[in-house]
mmCIF file as Biopython writes it, N, C-alpha, C and O atoms, coordinates in Angstrom:
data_model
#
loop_
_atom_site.group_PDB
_atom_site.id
_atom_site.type_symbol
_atom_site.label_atom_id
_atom_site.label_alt_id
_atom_site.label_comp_id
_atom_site.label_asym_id
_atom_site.label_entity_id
_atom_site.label_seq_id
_atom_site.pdbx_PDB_ins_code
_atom_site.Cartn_x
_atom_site.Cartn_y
_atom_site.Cartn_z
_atom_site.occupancy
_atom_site.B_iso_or_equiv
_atom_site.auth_seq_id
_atom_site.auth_asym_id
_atom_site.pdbx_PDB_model_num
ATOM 1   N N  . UNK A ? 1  ? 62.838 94.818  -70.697 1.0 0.0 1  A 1 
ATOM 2   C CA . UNK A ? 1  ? 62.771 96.114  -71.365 1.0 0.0 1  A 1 
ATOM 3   C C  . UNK A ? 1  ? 62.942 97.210  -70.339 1.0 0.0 1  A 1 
ATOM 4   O O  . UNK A ? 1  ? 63.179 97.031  -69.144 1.0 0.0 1  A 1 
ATOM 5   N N  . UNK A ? 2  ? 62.788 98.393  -70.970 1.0 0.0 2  A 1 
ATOM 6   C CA . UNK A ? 2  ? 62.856 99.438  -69.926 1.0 0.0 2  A 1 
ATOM 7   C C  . UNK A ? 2  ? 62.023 99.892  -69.222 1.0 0.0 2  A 1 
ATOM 8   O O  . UNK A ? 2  ? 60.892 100.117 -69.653 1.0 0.0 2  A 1 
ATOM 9   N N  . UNK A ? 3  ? 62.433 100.174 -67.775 1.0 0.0 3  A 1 
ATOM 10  C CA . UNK A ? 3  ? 61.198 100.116 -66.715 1.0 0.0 3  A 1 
ATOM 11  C C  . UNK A ? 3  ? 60.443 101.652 -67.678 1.0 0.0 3  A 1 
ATOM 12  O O  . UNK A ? 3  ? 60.992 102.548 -68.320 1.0 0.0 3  A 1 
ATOM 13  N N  . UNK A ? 4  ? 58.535 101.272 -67.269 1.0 0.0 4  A 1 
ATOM 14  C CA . UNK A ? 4  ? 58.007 101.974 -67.835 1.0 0.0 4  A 1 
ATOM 15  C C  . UNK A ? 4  ? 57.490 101.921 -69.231 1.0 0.0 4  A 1 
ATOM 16  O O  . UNK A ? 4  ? 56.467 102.535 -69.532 1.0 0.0 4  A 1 
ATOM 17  N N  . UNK A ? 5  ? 58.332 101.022 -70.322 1.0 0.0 5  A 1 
ATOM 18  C CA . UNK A ? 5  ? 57.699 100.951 -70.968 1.0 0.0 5  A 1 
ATOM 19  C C  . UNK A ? 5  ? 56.743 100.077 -71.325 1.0 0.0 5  A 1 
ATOM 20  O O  . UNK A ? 5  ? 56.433 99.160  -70.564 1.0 0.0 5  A 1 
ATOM 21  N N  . UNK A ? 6  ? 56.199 100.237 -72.438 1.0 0.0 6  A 1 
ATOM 22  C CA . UNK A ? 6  ? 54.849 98.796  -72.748 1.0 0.0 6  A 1 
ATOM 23  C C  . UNK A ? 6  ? 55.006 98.467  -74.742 1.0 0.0 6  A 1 
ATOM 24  O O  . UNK A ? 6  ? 55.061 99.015  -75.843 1.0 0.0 6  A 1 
ATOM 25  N N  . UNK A ? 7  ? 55.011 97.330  -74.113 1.0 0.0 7  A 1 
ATOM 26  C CA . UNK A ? 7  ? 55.009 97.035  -75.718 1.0 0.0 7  A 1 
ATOM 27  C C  . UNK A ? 7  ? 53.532 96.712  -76.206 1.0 0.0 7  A 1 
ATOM 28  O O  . UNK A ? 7  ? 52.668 95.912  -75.847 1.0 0.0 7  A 1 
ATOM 29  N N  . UNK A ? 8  ? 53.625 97.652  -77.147 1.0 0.0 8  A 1 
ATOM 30  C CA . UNK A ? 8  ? 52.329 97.852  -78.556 1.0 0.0 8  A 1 
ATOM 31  C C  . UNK A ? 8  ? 52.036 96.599  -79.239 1.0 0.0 8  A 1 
ATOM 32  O O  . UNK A ? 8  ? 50.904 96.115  -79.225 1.0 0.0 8  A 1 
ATOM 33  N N  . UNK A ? 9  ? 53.191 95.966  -79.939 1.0 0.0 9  A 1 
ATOM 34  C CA . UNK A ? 9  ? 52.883 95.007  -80.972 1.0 0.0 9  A 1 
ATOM 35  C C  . UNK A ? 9  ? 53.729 94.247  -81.293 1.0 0.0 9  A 1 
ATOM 36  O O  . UNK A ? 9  ? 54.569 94.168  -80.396 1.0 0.0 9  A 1 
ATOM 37  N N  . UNK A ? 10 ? 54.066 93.315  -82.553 1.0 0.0 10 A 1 
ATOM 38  C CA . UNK A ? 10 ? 54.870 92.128  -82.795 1.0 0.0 10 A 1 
ATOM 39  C C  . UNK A ? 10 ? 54.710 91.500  -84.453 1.0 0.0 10 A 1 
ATOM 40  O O  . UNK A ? 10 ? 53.854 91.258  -85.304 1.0 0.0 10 A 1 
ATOM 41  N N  . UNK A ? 11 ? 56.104 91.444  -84.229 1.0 0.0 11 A 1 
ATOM 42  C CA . UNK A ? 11 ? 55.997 91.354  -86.086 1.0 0.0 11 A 1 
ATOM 43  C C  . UNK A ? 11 ? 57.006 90.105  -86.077 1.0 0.0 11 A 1 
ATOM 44  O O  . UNK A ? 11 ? 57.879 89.852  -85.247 1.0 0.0 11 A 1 
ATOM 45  N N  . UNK A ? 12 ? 56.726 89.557  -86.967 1.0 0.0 12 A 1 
ATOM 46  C CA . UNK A ? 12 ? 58.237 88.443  -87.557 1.0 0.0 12 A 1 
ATOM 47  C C  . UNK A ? 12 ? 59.411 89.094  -88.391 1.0 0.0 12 A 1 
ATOM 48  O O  . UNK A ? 12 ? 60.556 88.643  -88.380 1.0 0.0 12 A 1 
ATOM 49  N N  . UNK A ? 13 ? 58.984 90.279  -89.167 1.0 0.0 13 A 1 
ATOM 50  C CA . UNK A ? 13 ? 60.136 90.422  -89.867 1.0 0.0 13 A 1 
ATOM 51  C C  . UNK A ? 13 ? 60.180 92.194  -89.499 1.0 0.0 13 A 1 
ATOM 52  O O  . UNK A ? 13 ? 60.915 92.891  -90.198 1.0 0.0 13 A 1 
ATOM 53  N N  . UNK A ? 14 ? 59.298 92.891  -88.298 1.0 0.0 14 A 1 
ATOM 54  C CA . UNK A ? 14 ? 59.920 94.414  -88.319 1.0 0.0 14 A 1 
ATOM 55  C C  . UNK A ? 14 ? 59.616 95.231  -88.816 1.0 0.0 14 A 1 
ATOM 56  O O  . UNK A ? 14 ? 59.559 96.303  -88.216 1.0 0.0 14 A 1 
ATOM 57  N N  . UNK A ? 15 ? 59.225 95.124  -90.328 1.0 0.0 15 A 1 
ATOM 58  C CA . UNK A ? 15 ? 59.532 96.062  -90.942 1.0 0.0 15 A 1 
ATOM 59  C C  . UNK A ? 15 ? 57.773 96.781  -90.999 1.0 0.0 15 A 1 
ATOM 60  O O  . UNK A ? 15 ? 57.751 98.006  -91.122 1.0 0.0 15 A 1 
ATOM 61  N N  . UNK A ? 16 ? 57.140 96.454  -90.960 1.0 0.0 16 A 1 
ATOM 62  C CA . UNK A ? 16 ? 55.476 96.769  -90.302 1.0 0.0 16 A 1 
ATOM 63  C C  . UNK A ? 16 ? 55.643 97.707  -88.988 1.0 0.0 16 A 1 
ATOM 64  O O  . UNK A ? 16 ? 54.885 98.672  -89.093 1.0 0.0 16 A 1 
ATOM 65  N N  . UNK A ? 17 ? 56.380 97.733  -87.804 1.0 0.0 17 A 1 
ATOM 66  C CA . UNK A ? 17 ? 57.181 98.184  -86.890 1.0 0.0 17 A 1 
ATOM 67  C C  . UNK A ? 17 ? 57.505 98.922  -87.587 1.0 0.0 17 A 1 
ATOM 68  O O  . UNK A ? 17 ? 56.441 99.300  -88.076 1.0 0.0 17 A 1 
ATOM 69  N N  . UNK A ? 18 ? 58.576 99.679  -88.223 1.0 0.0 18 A 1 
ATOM 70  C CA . UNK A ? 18 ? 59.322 100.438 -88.764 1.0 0.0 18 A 1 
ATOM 71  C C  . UNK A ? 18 ? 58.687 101.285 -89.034 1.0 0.0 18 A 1 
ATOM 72  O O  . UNK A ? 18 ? 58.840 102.261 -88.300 1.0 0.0 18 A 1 
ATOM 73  N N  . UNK A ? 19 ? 57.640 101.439 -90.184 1.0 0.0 19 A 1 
ATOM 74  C CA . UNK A ? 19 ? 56.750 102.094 -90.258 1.0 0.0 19 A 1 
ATOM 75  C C  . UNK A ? 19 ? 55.067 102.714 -89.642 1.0 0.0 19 A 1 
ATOM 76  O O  . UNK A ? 19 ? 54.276 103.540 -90.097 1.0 0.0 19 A 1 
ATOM 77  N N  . UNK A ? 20 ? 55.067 101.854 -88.441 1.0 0.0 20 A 1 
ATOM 78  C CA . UNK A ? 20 ? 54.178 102.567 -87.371 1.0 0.0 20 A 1 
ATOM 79  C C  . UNK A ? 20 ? 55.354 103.765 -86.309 1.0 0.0 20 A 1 
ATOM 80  O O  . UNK A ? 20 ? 55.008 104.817 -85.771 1.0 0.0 20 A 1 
ATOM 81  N N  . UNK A ? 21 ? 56.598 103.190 -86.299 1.0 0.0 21 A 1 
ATOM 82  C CA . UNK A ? 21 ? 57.426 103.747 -85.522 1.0 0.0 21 A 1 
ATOM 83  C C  . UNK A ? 21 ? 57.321 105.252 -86.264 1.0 0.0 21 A 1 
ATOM 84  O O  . UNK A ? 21 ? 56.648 106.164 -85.783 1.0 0.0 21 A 1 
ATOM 85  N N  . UNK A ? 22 ? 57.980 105.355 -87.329 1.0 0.0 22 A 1 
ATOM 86  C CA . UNK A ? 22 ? 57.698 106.518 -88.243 1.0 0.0 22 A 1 
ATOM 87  C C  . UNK A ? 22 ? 56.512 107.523 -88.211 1.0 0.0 22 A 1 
ATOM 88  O O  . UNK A ? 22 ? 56.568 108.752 -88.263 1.0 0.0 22 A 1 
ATOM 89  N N  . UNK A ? 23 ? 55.202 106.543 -88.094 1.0 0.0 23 A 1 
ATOM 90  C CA . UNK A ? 23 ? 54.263 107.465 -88.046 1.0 0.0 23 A 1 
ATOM 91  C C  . UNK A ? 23 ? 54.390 108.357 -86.856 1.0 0.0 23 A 1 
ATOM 92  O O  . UNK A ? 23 ? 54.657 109.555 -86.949 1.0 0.0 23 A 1 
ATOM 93  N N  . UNK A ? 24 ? 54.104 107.455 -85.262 1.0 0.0 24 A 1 
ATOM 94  C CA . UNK A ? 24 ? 54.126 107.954 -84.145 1.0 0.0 24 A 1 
ATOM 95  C C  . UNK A ? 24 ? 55.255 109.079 -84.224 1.0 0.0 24 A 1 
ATOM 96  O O  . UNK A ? 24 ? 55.158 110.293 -84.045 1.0 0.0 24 A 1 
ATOM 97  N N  . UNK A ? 25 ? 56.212 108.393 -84.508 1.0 0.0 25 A 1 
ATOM 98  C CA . UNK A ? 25 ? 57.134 110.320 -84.121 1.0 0.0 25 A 1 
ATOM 99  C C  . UNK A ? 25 ? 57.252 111.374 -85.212 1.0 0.0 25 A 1 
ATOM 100 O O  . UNK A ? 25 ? 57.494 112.573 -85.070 1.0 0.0 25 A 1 
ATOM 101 N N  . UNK A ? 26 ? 57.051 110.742 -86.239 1.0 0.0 26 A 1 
ATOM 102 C CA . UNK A ? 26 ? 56.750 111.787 -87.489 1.0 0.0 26 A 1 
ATOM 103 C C  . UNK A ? 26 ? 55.377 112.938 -87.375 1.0 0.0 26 A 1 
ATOM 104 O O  . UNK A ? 26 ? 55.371 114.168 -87.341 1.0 0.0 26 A 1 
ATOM 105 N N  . UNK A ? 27 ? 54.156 111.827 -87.333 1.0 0.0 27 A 1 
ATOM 106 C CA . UNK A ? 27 ? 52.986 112.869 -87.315 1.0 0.0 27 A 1 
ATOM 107 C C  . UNK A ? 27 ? 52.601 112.915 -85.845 1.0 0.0 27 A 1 
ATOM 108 O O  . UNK A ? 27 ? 52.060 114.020 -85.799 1.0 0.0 27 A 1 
ATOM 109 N N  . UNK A ? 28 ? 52.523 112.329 -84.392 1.0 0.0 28 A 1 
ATOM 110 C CA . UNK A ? 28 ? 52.500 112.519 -83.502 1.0 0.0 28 A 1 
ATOM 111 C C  . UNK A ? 28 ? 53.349 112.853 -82.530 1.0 0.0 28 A 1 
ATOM 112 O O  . UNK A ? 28 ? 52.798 112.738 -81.435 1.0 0.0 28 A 1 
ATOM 113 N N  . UNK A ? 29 ? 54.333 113.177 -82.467 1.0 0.0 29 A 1 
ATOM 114 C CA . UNK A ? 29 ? 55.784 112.867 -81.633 1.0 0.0 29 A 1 
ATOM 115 C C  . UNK A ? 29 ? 55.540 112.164 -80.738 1.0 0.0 29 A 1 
ATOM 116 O O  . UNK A ? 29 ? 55.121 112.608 -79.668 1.0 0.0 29 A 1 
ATOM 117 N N  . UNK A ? 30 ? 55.722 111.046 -80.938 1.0 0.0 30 A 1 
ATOM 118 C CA . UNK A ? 30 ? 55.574 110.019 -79.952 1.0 0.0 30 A 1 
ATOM 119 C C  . UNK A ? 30 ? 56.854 108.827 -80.002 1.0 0.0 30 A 1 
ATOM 120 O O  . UNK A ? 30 ? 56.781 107.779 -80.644 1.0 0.0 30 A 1 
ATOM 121 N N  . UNK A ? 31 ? 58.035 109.264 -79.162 1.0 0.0 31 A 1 
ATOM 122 C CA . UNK A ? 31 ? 58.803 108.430 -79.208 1.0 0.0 31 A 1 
ATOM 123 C C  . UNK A ? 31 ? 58.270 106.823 -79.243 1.0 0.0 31 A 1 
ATOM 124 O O  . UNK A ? 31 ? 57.172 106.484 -78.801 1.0 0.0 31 A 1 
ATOM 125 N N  . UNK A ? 32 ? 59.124 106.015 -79.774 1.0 0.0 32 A 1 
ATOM 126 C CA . UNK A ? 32 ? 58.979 104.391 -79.634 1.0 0.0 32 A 1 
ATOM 127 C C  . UNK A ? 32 ? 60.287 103.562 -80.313 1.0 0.0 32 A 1 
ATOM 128 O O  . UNK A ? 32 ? 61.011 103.896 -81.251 1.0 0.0 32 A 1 
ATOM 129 N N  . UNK A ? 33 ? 60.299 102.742 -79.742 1.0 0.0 33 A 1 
ATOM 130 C CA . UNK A ? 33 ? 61.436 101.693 -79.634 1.0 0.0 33 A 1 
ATOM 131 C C  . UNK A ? 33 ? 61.542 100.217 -80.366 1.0 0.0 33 A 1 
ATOM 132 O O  . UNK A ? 33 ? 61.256 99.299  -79.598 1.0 0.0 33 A 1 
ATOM 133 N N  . UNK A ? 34 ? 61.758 99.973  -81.174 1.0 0.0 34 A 1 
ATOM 134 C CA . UNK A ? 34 ? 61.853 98.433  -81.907 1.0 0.0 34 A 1 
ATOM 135 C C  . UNK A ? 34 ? 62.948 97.843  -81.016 1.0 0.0 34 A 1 
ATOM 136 O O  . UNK A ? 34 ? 64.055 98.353  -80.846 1.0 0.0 34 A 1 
ATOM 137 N N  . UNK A ? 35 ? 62.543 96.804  -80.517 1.0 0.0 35 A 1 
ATOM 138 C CA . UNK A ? 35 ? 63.881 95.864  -80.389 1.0 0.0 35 A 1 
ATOM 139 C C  . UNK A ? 35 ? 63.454 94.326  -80.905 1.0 0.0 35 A 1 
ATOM 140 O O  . UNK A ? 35 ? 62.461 93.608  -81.026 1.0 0.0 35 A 1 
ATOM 141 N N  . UNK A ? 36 ? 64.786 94.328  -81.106 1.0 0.0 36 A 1 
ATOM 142 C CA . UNK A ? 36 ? 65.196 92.472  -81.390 1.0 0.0 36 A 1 
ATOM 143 C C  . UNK A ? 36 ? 64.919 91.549  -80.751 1.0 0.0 36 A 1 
ATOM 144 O O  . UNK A ? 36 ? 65.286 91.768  -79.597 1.0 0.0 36 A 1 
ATOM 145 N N  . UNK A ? 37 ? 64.490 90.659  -80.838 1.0 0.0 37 A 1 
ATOM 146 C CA . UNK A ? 37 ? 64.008 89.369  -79.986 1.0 0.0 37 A 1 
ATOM 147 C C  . UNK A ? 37 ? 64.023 88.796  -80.465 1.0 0.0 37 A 1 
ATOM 148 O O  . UNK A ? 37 ? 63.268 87.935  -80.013 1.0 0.0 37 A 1 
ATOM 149 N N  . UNK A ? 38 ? 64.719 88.288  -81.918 1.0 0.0 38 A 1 
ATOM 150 C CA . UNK A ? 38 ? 64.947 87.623  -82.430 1.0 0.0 38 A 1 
ATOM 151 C C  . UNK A ? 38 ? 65.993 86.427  -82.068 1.0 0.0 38 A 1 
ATOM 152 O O  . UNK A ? 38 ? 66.646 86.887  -81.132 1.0 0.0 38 A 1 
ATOM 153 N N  . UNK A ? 39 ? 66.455 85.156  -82.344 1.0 0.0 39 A 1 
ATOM 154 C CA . UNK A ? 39 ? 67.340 84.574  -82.133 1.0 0.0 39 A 1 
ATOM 155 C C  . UNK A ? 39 ? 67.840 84.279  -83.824 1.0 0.0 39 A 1 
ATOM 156 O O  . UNK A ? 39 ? 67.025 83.706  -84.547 1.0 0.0 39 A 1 
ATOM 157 N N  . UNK A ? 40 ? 68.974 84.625  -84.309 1.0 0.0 40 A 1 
ATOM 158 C CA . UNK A ? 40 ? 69.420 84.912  -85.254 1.0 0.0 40 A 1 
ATOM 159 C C  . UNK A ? 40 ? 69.567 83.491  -85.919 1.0 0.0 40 A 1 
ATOM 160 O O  . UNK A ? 40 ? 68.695 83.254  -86.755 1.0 0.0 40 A 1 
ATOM 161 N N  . UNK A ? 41 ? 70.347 82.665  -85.746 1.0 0.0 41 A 1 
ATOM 162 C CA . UNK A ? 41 ? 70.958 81.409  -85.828 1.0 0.0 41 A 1 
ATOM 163 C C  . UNK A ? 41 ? 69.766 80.901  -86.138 1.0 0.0 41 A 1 
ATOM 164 O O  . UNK A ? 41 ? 69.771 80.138  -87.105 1.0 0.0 41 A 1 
ATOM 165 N N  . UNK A ? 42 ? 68.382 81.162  -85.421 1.0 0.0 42 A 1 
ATOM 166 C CA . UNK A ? 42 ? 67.500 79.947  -85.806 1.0 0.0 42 A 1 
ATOM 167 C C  . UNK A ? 42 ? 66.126 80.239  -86.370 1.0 0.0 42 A 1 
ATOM 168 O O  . UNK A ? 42 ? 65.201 79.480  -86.661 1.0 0.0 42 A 1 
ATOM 169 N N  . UNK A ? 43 ? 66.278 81.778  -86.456 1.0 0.0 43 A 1 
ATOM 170 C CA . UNK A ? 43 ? 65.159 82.540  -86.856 1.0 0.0 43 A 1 
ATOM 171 C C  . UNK A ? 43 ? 63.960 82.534  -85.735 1.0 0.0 43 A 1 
ATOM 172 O O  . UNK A ? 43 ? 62.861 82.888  -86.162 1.0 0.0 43 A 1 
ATOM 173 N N  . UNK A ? 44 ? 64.006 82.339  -84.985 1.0 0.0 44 A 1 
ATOM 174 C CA . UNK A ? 44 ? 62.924 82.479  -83.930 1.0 0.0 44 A 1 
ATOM 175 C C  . UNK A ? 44 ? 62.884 83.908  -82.912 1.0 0.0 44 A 1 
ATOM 176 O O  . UNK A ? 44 ? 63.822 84.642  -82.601 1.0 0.0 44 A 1 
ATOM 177 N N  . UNK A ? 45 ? 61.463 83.992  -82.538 1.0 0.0 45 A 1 
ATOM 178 C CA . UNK A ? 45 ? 61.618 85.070  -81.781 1.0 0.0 45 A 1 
ATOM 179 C C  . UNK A ? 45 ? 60.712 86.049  -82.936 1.0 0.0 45 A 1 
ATOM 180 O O  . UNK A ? 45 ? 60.121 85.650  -83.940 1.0 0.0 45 A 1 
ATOM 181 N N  . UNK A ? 46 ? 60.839 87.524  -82.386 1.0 0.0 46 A 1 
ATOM 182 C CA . UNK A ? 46 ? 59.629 88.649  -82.875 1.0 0.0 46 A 1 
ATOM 183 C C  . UNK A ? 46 ? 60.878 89.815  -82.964 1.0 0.0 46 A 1 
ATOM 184 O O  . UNK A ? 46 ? 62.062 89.661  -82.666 1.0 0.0 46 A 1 
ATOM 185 N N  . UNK A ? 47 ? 60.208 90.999  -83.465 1.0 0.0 47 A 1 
ATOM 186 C CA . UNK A ? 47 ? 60.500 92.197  -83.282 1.0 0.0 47 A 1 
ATOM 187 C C  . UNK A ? 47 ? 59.411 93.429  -82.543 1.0 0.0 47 A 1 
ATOM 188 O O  . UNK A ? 47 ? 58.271 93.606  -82.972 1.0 0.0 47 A 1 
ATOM 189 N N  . UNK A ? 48 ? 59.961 94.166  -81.446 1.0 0.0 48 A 1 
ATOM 190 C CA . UNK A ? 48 ? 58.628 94.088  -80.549 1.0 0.0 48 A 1 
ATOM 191 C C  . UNK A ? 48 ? 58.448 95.713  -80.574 1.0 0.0 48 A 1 
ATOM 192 O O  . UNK A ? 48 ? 59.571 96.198  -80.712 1.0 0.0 48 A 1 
ATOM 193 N N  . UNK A ? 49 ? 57.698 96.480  -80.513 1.0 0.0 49 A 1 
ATOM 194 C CA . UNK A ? 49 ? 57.351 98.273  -80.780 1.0 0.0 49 A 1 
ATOM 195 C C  . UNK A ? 49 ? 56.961 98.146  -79.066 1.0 0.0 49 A 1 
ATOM 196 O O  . UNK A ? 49 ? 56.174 97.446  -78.428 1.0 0.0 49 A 1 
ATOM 197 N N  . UNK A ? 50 ? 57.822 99.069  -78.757 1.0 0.0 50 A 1 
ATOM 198 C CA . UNK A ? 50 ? 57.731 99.883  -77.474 1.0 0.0 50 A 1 
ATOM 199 C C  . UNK A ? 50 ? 57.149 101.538 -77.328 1.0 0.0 50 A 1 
ATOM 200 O O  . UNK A ? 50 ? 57.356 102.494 -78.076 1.0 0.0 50 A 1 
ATOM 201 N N  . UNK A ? 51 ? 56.576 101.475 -76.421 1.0 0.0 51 A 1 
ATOM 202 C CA . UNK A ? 51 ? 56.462 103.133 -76.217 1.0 0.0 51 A 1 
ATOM 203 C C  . UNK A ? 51 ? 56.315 103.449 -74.765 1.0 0.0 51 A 1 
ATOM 204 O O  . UNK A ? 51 ? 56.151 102.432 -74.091 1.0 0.0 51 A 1 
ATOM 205 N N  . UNK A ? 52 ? 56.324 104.370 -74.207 1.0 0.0 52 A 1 
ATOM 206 C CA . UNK A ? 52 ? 56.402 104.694 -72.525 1.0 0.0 52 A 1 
ATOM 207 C C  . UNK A ? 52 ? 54.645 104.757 -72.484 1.0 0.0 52 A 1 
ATOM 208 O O  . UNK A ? 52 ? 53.685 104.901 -73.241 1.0 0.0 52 A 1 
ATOM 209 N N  . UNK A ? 53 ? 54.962 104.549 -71.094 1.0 0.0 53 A 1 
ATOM 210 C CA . UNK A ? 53 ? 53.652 104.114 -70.809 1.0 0.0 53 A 1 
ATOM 211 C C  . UNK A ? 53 ? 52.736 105.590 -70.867 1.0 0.0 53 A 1 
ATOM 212 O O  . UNK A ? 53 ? 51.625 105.524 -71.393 1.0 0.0 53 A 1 
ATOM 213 N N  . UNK A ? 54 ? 53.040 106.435 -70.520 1.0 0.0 54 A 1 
ATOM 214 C CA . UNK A ? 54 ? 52.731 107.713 -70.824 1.0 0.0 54 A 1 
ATOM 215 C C  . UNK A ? 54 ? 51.521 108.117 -71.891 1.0 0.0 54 A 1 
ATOM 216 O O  . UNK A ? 54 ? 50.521 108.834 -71.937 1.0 0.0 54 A 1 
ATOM 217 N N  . UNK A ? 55 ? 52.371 107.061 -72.831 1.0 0.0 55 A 1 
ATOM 218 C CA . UNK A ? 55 ? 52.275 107.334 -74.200 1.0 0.0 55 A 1 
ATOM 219 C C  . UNK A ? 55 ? 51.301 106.924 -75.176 1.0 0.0 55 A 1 
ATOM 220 O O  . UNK A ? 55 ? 51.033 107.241 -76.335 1.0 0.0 55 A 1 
ATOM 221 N N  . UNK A ? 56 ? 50.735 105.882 -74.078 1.0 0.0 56 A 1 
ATOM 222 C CA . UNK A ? 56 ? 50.420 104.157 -74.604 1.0 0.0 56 A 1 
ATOM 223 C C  . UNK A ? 56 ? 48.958 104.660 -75.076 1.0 0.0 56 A 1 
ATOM 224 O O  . UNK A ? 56 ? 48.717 104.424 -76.260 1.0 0.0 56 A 1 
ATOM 225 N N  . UNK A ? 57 ? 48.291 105.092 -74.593 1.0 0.0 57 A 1 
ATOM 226 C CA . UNK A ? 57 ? 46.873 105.390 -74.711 1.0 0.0 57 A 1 
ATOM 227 C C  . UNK A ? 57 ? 46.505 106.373 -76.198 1.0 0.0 57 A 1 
ATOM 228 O O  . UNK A ? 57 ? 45.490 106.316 -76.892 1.0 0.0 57 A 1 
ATOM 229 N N  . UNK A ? 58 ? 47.603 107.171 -76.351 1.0 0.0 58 A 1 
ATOM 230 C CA . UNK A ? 58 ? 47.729 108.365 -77.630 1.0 0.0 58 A 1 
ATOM 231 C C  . UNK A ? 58 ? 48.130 106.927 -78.794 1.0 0.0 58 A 1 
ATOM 232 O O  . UNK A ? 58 ? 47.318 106.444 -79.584 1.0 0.0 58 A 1 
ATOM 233 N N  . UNK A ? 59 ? 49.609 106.459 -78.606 1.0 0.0 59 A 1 
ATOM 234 C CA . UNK A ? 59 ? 50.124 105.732 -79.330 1.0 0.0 59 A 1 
ATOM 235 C C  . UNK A ? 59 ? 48.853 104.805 -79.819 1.0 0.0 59 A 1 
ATOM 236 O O  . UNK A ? 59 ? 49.113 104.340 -80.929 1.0 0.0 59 A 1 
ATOM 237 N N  . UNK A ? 60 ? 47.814 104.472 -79.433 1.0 0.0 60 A 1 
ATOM 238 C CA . UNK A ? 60 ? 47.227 103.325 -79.899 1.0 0.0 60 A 1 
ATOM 239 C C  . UNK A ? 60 ? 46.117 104.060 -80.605 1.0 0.0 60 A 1 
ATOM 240 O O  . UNK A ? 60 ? 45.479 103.705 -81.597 1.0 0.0 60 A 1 
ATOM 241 N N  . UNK A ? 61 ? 46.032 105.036 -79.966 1.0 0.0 61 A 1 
ATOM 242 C CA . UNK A ? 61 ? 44.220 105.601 -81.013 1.0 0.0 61 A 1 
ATOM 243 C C  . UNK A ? 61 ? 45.156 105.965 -82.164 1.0 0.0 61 A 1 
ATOM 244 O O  . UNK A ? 61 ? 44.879 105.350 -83.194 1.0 0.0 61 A 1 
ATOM 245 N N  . UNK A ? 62 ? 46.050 106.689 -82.249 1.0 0.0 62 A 1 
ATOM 246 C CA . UNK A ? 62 ? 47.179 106.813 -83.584 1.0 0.0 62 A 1 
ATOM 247 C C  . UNK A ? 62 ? 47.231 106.017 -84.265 1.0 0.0 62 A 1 
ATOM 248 O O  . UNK A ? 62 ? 46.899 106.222 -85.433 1.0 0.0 62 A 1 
ATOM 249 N N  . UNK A ? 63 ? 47.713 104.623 -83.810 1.0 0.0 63 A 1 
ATOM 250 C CA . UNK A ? 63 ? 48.157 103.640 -84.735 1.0 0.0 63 A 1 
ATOM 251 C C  . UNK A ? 63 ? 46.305 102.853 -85.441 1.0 0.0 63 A 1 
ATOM 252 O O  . UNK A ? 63 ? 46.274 102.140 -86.444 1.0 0.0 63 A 1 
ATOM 253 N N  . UNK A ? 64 ? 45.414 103.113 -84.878 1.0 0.0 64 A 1 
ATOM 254 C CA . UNK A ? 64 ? 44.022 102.809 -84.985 1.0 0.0 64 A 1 
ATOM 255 C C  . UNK A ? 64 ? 43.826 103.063 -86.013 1.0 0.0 64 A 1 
ATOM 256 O O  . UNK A ? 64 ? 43.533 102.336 -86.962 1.0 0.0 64 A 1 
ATOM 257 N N  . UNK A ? 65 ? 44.007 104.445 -85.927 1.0 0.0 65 A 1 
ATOM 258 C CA . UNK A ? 65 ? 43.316 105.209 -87.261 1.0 0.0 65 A 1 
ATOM 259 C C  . UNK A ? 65 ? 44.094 105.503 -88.683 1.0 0.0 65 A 1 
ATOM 260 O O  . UNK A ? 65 ? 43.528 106.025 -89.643 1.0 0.0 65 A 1 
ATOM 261 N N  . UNK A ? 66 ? 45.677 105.032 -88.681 1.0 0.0 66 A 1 
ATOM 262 C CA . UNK A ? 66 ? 46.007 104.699 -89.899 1.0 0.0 66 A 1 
ATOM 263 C C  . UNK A ? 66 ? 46.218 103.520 -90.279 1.0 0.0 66 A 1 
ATOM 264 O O  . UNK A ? 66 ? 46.526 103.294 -91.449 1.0 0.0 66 A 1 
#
């Protein structure tokens, strides 16, 4: 991943991700990043929520409390 950041959390299908992603930059501006880690062909692997490390300490009492 990208130097600096930290990953938050882990989903099988994302879409739980999607909508914490939303919150953080919607009601907090708090950029964050989904990526793929999936392996397609065999279904294995996660989808993983990133945020800068910066960030990490706000990003989590945020995601806490909704």
């Amino acid at each position: 991943m990208i130097k600096d950041w930290v990953c938050l959390g882990s989903s099988r299908t994302g879409i739980d991700l999607e909508v914490k992603k939303g919150l953080l930059a919607e009601s907090h501006q708090i950029p964050a990043v989904i990526m793929n880690k999936k392996v397609s062909a065999y279904d294995l692997g996660v989808w993983e929520l990133y945020v800068h490390k910066k960030d990490v300490e706000q990003a989590k009492i945020a995601l806490e409390w909704n």
